[in-house]
C-alpha positions, 0 to 999 in steps of 0.5 A, a space after each residue: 469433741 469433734 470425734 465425739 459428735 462424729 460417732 454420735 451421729 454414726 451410731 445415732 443413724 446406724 441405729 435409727 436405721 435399723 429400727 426404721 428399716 422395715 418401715 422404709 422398706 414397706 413405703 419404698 417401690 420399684 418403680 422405674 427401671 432403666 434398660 440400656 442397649 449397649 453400643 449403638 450408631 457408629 460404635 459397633 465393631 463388635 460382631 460374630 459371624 452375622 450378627 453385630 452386638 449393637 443390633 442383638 442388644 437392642 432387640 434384647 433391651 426392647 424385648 426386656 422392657 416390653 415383657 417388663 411392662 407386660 409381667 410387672 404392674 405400674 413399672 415405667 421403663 425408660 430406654 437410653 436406645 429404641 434405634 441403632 443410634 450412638 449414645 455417649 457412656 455418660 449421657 446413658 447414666 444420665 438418663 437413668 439419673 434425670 429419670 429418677 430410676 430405682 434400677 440400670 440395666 446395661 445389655 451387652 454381648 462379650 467378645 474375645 480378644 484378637 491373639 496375633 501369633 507367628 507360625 512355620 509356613 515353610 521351609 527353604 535352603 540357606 546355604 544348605 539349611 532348613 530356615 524356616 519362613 514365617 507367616 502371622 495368624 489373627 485368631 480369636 477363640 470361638 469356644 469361651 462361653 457364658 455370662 457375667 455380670 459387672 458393677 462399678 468398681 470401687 475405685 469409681 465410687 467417687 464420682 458418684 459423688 456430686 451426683 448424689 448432691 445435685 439429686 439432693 440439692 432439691 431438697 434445700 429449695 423447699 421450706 422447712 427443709 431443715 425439720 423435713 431433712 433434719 440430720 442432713 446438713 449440706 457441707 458437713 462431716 455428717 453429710 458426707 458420712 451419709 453420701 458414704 452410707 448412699 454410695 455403699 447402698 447402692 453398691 451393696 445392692 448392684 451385687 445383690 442385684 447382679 448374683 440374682 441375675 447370674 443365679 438365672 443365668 445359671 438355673 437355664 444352664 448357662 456357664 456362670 462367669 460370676 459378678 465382677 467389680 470393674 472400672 466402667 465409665 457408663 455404671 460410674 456415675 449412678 445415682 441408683 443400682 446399676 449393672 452391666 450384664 453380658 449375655 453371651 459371646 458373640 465370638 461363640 459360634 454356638 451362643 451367637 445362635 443361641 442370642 439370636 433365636 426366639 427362644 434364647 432371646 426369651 430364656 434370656 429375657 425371662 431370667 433377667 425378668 425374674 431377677 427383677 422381680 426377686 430383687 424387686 421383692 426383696 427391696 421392697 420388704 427387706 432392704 
């Protein structure tokens, strides 16, 4: 009997959602986007030969969200950084949550790892023999390239758990939330199929978001480093779509130039833009 009930509710919502997904997504508008400068403050090691990546992810996230507003009407942008400032990883999502936001941007710069390695200095006699004497190198490779952009992982979907219940806990303070709400029911094996169902939207749709984004990356001729599933605390807990994007290496000498100039700064920020606004349409008519 339990099982039954069980699939007559999976099939019921299945169903029903389909017949009323266009209607859905008709009513349903981006209108609040989140952008995070990634870093910021004390934490900001990172750097190229000039630049540091806090410093060009802020200029970037501003310049994103000023020519946000200016493209797309009645979008609010909510920044988690405008000063070089340090923002704890959760308290980033948790603005992009307290704000209700329908999309997360995190802006980020890659790095490469510092490879540490032994190499002949030169030679000396020992007892009549060539020994050779060592020296240690820290070297990091300044010719990767590209972009790639990461959604939470799996693994980490299950912190988006009671996120996802304390946004619906106001619903369970109106009157008639029963009629208003009618199939969800807190605490139930029905009601945690549903928090399944939200969580793997939300998933769906930061991929769907994330190869848009690489697309433009792409189309300005960028390399395309492709979108990845990663375990990252500050996507984690995300009550909404949610990406983090790497703009460029700042260890390349060529694309720290790049990142810093006016005019990648706007090739940049313009394929982000209409990223956006194809996700944007798409949501908005099809999901």
């Amino acid at each position: 009997m339990y099982l039954k009930t069980i699939l007559t509710f999976i099939i019921y919502f299945v169903l029903n959602n389909a017949i009323d997904n266009q209607a859905f997504a008709q009513e349903y508008k981006i209108k609040t986007i989140v952008i995070d400068a990634g870093h910021g403050g004390k934490d900001g090691a990172t750097h190229g030969v000039y630049s540091k990546e806090k410093d060009v992810a802020l200029r970037t996230a501003l310049n994103l969200g000023q020519a946000l507003q200016d493209s797309i009407k009645d979008i609010k942008v909510v920044y988690t950084r405008q000063t070089d400032v340090f923002i704890p990883l959760y308290e980033r999502i948790n603005i992009a949550n307290n704000a209700k936001a329908d999309l997360f941007i995190s802006i980020h710069l890659n790095d490469m790892p510092v490879r540490v390695s032994r190499v002949v200095d030169y030679y000396k006699k020992v007892k009549g023999r060539s020994v050779p004497v060592y020296r240690t190198i820290a070297a990091k490779s300044t010719s990767t390239k590209g972009t790639e952009t990461f959604v939470s992982g799996t693994g980490r979907l299950g912190e988006q758990d009671e996120v996802i219940k304390r946004e619906n806990a106001a619903m369970f303070l109106e009157d008639n939330y029963q009629k208003n709400y009618e199939g969800f029911i807190a605490n139930t094996p029905e009601n945690d199929i549903m928090l399944s169902l939200m969580k793997q939207t939300n998933r769906d749709r930061s991929l769907k978001f994330a190869s848009l984004l690489q697309q433009e990356y792409v189309s300005a001729g960028r390399i395309n480093r492709g979108v990845q599933e990663k375990s990252l605390a500050v996507l984690a807990r995300a009550a909404m779509p949610a990406v983090l994007t790497e703009i460029g290496f700042v260890s390349n000498p060529d694309e720290e130039d790049y990142m810093n100039s006016p005019e990648g700064q706007k090739e940049i920020i313009d394929g982000i833009i209409k990223a956006i606004k194809n996700y944007k349409r798409i949501a908005e008519t099809s999901f």
